[in-house]
C-alpha positions in Angstrom: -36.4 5.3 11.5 -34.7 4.2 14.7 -31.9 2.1 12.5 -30.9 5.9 10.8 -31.2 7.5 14.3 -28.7 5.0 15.3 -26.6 5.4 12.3 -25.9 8.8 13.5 -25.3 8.4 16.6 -22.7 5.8 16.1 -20.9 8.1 12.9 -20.7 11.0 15.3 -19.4 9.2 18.1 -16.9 7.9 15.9 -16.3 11.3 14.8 -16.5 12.8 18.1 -13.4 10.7 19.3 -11.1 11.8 16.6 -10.4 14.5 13.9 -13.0 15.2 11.5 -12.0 14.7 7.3 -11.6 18.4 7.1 -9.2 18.5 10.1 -7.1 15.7 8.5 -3.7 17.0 6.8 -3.1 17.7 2.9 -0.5 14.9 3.4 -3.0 12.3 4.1 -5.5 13.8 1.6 -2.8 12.8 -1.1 -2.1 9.3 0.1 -5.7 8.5 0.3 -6.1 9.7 -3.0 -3.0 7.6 -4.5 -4.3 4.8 -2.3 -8.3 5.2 -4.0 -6.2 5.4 -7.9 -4.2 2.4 -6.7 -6.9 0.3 -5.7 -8.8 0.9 -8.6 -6.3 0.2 -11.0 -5.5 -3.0 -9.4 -9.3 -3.8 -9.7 -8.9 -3.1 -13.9 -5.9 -5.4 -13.8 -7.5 -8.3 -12.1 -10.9 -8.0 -14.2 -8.8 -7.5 -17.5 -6.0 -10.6 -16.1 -9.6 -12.5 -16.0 -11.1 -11.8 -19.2 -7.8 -12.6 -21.2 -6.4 -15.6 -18.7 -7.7 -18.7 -17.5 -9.7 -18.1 -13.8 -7.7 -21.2 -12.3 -4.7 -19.1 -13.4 -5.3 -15.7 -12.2 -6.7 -16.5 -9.1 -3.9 -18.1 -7.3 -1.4 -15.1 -7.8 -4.1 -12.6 -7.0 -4.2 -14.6 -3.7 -0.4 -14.7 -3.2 -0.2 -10.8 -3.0 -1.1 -11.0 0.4 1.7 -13.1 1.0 4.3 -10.4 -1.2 2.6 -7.4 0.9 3.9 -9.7 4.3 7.0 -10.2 2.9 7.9 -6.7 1.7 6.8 -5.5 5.2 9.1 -7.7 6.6 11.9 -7.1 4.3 11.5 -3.3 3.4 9.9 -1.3 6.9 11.9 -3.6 9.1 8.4 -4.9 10.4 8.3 -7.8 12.5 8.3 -11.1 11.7 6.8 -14.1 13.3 5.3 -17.5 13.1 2.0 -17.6 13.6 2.5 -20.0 16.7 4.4 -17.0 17.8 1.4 -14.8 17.2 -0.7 -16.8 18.8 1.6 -17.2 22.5 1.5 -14.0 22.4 -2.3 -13.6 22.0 -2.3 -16.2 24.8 -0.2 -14.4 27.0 -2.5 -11.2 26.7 -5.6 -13.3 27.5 -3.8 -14.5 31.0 -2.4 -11.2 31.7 -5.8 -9.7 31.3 -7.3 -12.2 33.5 -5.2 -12.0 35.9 -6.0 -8.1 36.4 
């Protein structure tokens, strides 16, 4: 009883501190949407790339779409691109920042 107590407590709060799903624009409604239709026909293409292919096979370039989604980030919305040392100094240099303060 207290864990479902809880569990309401912490979804309103969350709810509390932002808009609610029927305050959220049509806009976003529709890229959820695609997003839900996308990820679910990505799912069917894995499965049926399994059933048909070799596991060894299907595996490794279901893994390297992380890797695509960097690069087209990169490449296509002008996001940034760094090293991961690069990432990491700069994770560092938060850390000393914020303990200095």
């Amino acid at each position: 009883m207290a864990s479902s107590s809880l569990c309401c407590r912490c979804s309103w709060f969350r709810w509390a501190s932002g808009p609610t799903p029927l305050e959220l624009s049509s806009k976003t409604w529709l890229f959820l949407g695609l997003s839900g239709l996308a990820t679910g026909a990505s799912w069917v293409c894995y499965f049926w790339a399994l059933k048909i292919g070799d596991a060894s096979k299907v595996a490794p370039v279901d893994k390297l779409s992380l890797v695509l989604v960097a690069v087209f980030a990169c490449a296509f919305l002008d996001e940034p691109c760094r090293s991961s040392n690069e990432c990491s100094r700069s994770e560092q240099g938060k850390r000393k920042n914020r303990a200095l303060s």
